[in-house]
PDB file of N, CA, C, O and CB in Angstrom:
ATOM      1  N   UNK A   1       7.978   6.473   6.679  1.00  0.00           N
ATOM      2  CA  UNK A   1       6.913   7.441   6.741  1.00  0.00           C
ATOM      3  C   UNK A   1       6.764   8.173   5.408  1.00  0.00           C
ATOM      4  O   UNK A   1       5.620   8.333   4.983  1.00  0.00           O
ATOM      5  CB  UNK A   1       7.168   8.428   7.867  1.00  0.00           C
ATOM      6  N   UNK A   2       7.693   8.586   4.776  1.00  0.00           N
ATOM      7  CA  UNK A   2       8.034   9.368   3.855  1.00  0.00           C
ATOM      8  C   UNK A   2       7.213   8.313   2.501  1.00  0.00           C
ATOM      9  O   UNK A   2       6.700   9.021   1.634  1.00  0.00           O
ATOM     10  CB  UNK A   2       9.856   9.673   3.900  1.00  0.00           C
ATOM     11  N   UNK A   3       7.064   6.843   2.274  1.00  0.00           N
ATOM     12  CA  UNK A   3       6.649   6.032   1.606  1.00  0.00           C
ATOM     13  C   UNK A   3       5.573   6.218   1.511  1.00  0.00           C
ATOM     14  O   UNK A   3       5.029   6.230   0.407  1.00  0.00           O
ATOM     15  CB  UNK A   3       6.879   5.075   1.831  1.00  0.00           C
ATOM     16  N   UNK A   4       4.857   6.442   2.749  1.00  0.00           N
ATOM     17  CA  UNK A   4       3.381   6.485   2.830  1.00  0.00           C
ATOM     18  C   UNK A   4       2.601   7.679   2.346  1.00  0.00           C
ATOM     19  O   UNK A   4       1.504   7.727   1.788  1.00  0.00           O
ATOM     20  CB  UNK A   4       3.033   6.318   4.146  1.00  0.00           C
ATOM     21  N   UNK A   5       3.327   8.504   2.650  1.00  0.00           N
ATOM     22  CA  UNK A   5       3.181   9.913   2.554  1.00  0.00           C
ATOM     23  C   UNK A   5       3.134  10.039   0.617  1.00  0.00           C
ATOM     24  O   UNK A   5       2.187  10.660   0.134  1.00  0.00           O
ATOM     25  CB  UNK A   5       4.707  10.808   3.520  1.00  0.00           C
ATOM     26  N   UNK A   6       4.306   9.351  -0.438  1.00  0.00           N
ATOM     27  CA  UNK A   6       4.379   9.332  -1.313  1.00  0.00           C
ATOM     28  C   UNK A   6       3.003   8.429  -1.775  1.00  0.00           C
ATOM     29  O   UNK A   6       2.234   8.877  -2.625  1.00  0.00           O
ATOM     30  CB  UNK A   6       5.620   9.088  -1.506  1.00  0.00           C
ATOM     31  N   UNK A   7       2.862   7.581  -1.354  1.00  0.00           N
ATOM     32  CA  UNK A   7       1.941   6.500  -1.884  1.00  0.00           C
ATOM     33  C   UNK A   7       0.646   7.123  -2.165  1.00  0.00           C
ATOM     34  O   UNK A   7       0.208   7.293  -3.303  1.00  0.00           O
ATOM     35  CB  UNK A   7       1.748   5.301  -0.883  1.00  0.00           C
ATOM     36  N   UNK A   8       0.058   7.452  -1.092  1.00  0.00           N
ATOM     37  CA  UNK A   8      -0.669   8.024  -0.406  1.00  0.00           C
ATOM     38  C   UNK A   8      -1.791   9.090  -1.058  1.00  0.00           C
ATOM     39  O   UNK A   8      -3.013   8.981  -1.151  1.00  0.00           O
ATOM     40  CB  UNK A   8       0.169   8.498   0.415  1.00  0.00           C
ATOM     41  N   UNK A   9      -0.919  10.121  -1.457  1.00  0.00           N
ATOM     42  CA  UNK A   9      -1.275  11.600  -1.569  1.00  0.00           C
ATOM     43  C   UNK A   9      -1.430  11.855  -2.409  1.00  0.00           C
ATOM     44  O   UNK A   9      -0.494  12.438  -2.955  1.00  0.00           O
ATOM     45  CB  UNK A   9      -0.686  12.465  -1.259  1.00  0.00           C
ATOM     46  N   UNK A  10      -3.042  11.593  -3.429  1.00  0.00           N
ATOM     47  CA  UNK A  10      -3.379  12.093  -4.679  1.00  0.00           C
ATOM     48  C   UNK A  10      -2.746  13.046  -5.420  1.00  0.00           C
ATOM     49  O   UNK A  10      -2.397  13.029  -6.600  1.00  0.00           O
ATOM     50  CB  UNK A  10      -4.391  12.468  -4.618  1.00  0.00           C
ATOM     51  N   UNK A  11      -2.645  13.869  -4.584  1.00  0.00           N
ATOM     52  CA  UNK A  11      -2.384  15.215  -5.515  1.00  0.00           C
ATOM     53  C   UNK A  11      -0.714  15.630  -6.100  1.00  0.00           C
ATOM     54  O   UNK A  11      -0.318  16.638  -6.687  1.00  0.00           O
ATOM     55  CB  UNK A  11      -2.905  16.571  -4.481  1.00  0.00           C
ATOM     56  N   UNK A  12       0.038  14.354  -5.642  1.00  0.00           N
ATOM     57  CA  UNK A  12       0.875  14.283  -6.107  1.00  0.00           C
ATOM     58  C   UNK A  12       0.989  13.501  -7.251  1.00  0.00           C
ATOM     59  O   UNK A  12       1.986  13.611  -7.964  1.00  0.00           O
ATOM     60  CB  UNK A  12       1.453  14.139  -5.375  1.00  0.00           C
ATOM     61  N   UNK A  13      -0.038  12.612  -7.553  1.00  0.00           N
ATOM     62  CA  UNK A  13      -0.186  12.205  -8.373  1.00  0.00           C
ATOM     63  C   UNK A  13      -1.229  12.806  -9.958  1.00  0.00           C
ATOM     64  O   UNK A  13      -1.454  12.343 -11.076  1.00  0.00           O
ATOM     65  CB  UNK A  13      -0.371  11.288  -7.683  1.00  0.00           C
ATOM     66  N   UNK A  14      -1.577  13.948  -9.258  1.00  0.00           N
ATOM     67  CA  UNK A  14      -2.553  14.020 -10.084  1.00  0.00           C
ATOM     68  C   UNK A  14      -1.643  15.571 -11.060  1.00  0.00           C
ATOM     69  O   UNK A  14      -1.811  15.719 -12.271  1.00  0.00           O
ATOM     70  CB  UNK A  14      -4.304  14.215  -9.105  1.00  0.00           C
ATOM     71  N   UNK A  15      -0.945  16.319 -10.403  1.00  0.00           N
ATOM     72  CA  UNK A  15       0.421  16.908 -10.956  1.00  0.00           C
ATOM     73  C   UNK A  15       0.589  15.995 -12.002  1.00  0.00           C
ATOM     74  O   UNK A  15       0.171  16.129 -13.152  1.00  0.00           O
ATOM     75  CB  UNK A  15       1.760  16.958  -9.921  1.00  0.00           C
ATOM     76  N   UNK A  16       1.484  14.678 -11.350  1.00  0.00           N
ATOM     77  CA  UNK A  16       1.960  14.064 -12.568  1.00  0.00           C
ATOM     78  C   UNK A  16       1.402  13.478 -13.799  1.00  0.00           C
ATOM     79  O   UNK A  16       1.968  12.986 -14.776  1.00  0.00           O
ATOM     80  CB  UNK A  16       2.507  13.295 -12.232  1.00  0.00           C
ATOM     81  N   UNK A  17       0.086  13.656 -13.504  1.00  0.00           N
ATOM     82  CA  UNK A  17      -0.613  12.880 -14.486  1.00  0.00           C
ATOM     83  C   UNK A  17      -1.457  12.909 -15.548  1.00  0.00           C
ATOM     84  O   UNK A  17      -2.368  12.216 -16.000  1.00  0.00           O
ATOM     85  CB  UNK A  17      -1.049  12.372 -14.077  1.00  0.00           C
ATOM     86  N   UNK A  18      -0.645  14.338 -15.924  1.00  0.00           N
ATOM     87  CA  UNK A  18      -1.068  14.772 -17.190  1.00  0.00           C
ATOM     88  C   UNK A  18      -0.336  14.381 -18.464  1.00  0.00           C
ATOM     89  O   UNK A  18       0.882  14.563 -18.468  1.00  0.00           O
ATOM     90  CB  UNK A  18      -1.093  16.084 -17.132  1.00  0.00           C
ATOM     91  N   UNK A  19      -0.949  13.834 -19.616  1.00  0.00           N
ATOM     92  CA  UNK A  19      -0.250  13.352 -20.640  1.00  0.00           C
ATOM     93  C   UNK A  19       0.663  13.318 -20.953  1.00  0.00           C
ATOM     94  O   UNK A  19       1.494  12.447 -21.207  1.00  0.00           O
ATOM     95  CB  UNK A  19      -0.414  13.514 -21.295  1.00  0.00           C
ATOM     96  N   UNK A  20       0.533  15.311 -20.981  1.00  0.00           N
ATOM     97  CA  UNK A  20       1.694  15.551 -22.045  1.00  0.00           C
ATOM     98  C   UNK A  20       3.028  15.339 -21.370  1.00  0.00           C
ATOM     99  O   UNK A  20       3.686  14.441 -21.895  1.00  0.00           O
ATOM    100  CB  UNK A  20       1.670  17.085 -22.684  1.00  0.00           C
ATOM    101  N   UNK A  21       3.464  15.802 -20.574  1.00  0.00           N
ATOM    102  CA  UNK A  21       4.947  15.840 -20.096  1.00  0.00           C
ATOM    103  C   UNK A  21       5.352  14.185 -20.279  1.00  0.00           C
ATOM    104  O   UNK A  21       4.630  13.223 -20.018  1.00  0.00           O
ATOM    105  CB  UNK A  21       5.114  16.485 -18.288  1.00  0.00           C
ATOM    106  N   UNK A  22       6.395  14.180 -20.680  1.00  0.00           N
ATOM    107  CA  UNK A  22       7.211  12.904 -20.288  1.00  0.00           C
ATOM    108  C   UNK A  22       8.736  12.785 -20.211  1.00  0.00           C
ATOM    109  O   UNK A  22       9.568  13.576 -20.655  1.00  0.00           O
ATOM    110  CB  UNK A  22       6.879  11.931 -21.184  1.00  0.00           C
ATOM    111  N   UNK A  23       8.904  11.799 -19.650  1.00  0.00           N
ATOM    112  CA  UNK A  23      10.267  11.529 -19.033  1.00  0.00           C
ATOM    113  C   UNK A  23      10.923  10.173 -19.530  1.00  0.00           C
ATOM    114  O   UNK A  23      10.785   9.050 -19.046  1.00  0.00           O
ATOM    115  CB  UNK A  23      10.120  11.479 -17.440  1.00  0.00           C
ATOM    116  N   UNK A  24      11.539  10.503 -20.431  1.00  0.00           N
ATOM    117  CA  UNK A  24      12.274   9.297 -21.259  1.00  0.00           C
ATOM    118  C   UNK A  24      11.238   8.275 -22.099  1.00  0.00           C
ATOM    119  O   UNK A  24      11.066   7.057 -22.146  1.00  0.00           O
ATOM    120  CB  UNK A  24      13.154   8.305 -20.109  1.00  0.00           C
ATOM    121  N   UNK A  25      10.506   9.737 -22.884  1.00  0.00           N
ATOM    122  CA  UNK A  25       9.366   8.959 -23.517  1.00  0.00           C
ATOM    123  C   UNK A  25       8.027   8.078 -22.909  1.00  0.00           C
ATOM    124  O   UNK A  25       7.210   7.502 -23.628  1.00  0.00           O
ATOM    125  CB  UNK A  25      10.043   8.094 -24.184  1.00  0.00           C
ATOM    126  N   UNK A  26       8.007   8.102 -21.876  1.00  0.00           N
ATOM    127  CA  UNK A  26       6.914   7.430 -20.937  1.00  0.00           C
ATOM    128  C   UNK A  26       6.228   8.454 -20.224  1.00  0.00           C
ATOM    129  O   UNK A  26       6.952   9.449 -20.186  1.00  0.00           O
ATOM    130  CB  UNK A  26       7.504   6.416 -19.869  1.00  0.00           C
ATOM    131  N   UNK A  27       5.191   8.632 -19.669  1.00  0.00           N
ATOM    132  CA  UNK A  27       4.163   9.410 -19.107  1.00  0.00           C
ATOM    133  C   UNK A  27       4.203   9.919 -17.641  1.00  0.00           C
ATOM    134  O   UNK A  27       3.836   9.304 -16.640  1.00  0.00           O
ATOM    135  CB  UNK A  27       3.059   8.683 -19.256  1.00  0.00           C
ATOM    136  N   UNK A  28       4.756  11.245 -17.723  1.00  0.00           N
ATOM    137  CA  UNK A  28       5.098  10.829 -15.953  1.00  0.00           C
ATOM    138  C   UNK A  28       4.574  10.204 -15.029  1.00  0.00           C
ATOM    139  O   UNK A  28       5.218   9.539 -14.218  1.00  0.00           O
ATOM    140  CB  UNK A  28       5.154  11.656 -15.195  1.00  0.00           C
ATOM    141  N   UNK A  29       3.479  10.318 -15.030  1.00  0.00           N
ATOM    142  CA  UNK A  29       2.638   9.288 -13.926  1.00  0.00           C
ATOM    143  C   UNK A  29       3.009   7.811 -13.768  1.00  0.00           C
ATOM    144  O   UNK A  29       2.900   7.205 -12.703  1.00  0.00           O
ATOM    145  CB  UNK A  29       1.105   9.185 -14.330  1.00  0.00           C
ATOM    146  N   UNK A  30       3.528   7.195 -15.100  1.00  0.00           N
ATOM    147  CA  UNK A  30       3.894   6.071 -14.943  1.00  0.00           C
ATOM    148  C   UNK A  30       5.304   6.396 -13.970  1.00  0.00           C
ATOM    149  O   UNK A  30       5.417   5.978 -12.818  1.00  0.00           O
ATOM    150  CB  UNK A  30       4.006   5.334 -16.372  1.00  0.00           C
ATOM    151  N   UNK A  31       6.593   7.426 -14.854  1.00  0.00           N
ATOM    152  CA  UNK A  31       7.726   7.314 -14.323  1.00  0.00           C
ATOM    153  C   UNK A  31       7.419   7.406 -12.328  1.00  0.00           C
ATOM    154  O   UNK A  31       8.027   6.788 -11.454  1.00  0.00           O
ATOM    155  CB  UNK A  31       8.696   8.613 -15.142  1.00  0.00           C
ATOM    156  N   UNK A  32       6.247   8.432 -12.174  1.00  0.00           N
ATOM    157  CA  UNK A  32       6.030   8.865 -10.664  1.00  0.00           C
ATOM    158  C   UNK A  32       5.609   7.067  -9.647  1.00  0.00           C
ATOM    159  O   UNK A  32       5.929   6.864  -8.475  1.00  0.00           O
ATOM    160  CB  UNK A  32       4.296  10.326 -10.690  1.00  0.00           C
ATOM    161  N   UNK A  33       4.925   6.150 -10.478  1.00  0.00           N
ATOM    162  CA  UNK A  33       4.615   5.205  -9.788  1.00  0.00           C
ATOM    163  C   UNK A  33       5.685   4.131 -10.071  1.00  0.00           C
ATOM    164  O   UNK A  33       5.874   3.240  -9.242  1.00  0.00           O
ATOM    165  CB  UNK A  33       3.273   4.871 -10.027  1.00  0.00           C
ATOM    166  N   UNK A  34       6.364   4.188 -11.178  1.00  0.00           N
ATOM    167  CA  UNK A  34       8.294   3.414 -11.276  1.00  0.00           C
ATOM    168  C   UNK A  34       9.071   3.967  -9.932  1.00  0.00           C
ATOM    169  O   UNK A  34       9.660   3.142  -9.233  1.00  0.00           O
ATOM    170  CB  UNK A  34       9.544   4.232 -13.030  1.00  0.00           C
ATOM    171  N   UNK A  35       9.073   4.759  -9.726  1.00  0.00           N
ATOM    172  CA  UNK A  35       9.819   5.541  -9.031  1.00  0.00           C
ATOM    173  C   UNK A  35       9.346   5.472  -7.398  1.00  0.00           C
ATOM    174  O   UNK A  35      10.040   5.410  -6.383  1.00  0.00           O
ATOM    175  CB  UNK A  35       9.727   6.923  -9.704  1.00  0.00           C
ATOM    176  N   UNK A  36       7.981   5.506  -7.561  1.00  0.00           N
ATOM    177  CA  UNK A  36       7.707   5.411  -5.823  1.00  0.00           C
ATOM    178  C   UNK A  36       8.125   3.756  -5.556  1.00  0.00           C
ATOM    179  O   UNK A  36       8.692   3.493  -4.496  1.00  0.00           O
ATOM    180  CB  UNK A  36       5.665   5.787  -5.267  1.00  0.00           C
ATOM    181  N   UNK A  37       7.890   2.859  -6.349  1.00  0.00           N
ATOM    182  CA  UNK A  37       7.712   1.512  -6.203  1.00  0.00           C
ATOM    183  C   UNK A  37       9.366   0.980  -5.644  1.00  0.00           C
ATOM    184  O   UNK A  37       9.590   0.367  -4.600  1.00  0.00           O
ATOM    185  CB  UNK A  37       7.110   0.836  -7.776  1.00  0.00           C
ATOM    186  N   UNK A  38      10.143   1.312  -6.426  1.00  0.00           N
ATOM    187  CA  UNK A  38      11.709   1.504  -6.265  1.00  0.00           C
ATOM    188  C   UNK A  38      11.756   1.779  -4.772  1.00  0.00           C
ATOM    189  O   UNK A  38      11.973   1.034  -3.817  1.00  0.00           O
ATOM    190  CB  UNK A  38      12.431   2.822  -7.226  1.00  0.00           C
ATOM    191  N   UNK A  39      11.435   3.332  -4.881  1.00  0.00           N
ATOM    192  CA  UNK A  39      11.949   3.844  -3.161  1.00  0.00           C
ATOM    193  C   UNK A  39      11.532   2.770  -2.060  1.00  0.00           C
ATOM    194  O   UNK A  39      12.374   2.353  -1.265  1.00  0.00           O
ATOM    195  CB  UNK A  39      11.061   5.464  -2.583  1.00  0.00           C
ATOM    196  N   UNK A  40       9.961   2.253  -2.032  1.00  0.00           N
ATOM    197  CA  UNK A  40       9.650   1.844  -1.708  1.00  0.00           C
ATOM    198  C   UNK A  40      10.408   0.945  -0.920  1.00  0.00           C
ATOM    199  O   UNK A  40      10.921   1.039   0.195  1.00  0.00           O
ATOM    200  CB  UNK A  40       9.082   1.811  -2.294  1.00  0.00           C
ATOM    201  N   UNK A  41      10.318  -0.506  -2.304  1.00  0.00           N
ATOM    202  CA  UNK A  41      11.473  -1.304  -2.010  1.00  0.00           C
ATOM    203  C   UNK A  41      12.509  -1.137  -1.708  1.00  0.00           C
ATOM    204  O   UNK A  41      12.922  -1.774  -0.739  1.00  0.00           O
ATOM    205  CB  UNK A  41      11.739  -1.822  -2.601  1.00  0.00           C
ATOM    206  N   UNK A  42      13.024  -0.599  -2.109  1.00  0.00           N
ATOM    207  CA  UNK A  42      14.585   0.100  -1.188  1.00  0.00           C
ATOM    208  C   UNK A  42      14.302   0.371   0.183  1.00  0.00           C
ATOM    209  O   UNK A  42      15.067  -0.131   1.006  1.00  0.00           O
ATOM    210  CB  UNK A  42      15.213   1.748  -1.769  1.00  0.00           C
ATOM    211  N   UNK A  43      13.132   1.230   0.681  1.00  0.00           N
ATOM    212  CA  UNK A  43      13.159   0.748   1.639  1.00  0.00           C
ATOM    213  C   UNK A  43      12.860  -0.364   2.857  1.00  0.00           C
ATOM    214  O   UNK A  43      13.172  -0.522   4.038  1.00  0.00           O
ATOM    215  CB  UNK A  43      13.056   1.262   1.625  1.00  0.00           C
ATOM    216  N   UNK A  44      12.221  -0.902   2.036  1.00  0.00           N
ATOM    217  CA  UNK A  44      11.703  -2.443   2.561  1.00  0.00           C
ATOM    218  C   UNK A  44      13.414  -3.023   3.182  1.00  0.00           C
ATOM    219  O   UNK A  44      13.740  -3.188   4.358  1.00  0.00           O
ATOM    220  CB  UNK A  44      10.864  -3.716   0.811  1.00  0.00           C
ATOM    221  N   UNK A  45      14.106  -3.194   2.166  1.00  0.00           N
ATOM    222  CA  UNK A  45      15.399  -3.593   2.020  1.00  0.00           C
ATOM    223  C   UNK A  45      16.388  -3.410   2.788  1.00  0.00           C
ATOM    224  O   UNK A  45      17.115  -4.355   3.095  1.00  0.00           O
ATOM    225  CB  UNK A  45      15.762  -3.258   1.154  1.00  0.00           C
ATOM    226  N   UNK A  46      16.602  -2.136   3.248  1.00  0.00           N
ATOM    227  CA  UNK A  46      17.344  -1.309   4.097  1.00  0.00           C
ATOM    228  C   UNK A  46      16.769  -1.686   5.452  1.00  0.00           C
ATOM    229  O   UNK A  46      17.463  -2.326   6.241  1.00  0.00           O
ATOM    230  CB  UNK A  46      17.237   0.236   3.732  1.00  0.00           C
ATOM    231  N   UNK A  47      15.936  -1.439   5.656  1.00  0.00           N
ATOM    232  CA  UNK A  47      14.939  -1.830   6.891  1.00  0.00           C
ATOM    233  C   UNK A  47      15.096  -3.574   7.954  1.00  0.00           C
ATOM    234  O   UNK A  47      15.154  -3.996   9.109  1.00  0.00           O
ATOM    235  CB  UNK A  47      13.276  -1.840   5.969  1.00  0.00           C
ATOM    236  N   UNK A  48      15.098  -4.083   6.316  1.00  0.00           N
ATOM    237  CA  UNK A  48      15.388  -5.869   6.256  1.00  0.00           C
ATOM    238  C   UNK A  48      16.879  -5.610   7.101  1.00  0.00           C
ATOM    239  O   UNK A  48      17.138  -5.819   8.287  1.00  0.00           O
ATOM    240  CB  UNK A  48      15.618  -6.827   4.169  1.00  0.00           C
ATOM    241  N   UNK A  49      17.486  -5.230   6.321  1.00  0.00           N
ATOM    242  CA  UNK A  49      18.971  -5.361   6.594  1.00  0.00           C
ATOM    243  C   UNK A  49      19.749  -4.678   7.866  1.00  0.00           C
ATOM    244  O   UNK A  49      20.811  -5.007   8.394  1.00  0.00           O
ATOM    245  CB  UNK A  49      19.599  -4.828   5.412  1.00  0.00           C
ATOM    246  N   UNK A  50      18.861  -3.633   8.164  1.00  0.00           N
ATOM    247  CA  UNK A  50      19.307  -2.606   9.270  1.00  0.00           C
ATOM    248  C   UNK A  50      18.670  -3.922  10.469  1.00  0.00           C
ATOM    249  O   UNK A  50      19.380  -4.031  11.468  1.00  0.00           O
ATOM    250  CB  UNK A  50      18.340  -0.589   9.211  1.00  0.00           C
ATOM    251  N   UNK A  51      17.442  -4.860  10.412  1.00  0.00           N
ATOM    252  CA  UNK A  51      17.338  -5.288  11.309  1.00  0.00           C
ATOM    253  C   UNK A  51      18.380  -6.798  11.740  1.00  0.00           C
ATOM    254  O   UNK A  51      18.702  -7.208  12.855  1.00  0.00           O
ATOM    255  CB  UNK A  51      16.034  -5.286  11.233  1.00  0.00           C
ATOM    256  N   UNK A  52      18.703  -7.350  10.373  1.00  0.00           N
ATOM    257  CA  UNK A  52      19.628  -8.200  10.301  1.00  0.00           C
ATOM    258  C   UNK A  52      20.828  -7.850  11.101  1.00  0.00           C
ATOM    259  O   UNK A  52      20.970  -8.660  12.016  1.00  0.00           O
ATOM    260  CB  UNK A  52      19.887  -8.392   9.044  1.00  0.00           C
ATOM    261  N   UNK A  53      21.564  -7.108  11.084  1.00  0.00           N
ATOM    262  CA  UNK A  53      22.567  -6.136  11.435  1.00  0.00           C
ATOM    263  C   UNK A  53      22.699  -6.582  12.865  1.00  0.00           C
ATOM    264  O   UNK A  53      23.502  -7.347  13.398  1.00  0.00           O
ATOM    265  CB  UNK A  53      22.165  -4.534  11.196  1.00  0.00           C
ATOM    266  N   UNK A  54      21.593  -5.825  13.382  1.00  0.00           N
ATOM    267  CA  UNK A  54      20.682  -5.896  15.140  1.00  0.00           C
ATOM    268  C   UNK A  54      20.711  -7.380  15.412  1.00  0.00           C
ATOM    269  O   UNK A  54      21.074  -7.686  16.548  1.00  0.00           O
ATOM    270  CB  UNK A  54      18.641  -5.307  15.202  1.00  0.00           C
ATOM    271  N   UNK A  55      20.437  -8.233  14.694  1.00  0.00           N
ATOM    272  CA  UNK A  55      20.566  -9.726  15.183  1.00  0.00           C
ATOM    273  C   UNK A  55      19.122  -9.657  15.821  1.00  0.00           C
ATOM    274  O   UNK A  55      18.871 -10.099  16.942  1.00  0.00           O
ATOM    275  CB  UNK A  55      21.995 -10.153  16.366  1.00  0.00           C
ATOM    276  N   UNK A  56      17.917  -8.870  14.733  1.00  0.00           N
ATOM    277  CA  UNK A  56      16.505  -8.535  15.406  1.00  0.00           C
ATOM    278  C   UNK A  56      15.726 -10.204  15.062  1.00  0.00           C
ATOM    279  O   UNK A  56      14.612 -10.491  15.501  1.00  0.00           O
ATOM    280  CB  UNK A  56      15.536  -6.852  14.450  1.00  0.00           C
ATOM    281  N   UNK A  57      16.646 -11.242  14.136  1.00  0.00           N
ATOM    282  CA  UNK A  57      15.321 -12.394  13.749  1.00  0.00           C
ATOM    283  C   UNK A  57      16.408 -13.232  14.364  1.00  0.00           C
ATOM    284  O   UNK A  57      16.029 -14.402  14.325  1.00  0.00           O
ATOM    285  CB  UNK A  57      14.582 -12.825  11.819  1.00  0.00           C
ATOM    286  N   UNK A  58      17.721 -13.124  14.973  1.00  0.00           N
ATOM    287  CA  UNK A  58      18.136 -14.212  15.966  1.00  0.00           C
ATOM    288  C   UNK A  58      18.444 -15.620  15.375  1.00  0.00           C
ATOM    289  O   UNK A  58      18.914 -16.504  16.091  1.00  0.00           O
ATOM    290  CB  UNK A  58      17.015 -14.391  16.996  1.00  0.00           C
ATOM    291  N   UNK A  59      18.226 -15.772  14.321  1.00  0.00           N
ATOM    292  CA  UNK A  59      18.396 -17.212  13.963  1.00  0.00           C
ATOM    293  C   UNK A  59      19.754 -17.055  13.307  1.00  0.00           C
ATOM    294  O   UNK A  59      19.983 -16.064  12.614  1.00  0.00           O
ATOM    295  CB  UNK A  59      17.175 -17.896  12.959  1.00  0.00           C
ATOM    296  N   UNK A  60      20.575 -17.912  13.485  1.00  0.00           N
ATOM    297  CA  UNK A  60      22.527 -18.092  13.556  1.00  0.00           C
ATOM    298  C   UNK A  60      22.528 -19.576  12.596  1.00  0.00           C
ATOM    299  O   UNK A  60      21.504 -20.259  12.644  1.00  0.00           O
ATOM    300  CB  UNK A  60      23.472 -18.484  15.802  1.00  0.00           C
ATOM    301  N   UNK A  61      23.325 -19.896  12.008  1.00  0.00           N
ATOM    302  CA  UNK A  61      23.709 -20.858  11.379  1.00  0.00           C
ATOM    303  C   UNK A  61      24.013 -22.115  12.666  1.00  0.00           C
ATOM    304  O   UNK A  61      23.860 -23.337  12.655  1.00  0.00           O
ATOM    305  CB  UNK A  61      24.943 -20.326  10.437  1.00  0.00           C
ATOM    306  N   UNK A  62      24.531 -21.106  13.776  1.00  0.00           N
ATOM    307  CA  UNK A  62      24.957 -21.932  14.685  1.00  0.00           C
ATOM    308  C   UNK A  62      23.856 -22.692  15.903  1.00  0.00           C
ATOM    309  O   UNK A  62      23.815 -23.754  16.524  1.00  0.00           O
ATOM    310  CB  UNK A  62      25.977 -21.105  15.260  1.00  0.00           C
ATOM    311  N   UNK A  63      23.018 -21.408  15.793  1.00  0.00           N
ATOM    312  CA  UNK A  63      21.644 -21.980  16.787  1.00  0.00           C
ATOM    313  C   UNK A  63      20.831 -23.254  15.719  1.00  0.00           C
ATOM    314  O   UNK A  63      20.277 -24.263  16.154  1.00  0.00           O
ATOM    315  CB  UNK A  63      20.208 -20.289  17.180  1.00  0.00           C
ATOM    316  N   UNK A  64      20.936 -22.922  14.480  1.00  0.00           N
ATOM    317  CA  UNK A  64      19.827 -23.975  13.367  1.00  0.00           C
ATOM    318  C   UNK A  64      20.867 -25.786  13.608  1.00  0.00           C
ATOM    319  O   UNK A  64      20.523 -26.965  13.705  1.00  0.00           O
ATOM    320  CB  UNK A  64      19.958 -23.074  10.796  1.00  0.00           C
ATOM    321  N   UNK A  65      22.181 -25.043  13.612  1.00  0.00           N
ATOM    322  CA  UNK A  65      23.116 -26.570  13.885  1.00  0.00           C
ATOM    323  C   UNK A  65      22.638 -27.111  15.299  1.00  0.00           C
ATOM    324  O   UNK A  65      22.085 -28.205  15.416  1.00  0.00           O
ATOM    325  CB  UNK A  65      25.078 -26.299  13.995  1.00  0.00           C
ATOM    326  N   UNK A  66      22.960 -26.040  16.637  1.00  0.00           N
ATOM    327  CA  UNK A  66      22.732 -26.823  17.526  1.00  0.00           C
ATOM    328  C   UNK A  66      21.231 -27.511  17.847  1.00  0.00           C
ATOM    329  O   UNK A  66      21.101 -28.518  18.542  1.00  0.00           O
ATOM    330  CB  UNK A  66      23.205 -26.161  18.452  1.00  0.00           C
ATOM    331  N   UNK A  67      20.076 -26.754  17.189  1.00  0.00           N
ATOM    332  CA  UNK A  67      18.780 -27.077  17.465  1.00  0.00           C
ATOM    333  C   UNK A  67      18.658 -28.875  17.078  1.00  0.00           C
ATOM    334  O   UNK A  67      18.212 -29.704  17.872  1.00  0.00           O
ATOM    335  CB  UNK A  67      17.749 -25.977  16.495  1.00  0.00           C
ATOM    336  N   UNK A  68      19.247 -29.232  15.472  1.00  0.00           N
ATOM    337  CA  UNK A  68      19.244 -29.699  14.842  1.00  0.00           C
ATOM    338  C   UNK A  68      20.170 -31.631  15.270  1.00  0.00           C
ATOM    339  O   UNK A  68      19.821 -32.719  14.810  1.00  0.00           O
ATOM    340  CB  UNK A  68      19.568 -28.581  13.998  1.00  0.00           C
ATOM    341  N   UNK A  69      21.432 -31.314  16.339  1.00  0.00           N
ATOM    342  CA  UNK A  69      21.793 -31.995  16.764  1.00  0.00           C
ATOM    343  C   UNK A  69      23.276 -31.663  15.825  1.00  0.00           C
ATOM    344  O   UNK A  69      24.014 -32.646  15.902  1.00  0.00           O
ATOM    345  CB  UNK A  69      20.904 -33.125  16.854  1.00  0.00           C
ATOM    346  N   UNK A  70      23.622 -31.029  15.341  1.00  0.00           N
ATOM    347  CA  UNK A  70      24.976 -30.662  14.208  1.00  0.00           C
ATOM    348  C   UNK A  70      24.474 -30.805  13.505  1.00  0.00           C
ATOM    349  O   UNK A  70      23.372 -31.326  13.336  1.00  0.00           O
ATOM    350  CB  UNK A  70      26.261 -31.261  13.950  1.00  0.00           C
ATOM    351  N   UNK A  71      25.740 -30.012  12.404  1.00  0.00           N
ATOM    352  CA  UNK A  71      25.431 -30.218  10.760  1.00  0.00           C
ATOM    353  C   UNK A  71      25.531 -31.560  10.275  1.00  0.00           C
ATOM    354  O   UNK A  71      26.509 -32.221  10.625  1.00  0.00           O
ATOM    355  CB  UNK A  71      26.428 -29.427   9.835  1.00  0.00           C
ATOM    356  N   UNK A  72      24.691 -32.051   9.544  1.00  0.00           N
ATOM    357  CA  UNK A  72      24.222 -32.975   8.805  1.00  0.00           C
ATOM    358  C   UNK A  72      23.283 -33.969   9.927  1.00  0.00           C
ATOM    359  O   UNK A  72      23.101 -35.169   9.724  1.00  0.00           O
ATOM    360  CB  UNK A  72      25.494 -33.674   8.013  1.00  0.00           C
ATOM    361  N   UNK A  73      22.855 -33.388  10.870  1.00  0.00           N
ATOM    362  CA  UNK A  73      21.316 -34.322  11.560  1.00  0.00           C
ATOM    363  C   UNK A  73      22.235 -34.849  12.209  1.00  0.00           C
ATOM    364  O   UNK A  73      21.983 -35.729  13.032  1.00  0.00           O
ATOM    365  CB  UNK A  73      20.087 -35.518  10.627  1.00  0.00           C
TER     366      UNK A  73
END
């Protein structure tokens, strides 16, 4: 939620997106859209993995063997 909310909301962007300030020599607005893009993905990632965890996509090394007839066909 918090992604969307960042993505989202002009006026957080528009703070950052004045010339002058910068942050390790780059323009904040850039660092503000480096930075959302990151979280972002991170949370994509976490999300991926929290569902992996859950056994939420179900597919097992062992179900792909038995579907398959065993390993090697």
């Amino acid at each position: 939620m918090l992604d969307a909310i960042l993505g989202l909301f002009p006026p957080v962007y528009w703070i950052a997106g004045g010339p002058q300030p910068l942050v390790f020599g780059l323009p904040s607005s850039i660092v503000y859209f480096m930075t959302l893009a990151l979280f972002i993905a991170a949370s994509i990632v976490a999300a991926y993995w929290d569902d992996e965890n859950r056994g939420a996509f179900g597919v097992t090394a062992e179900r792909v063997a038995a579907r398959s007839g065993g390993i090697g066909g």
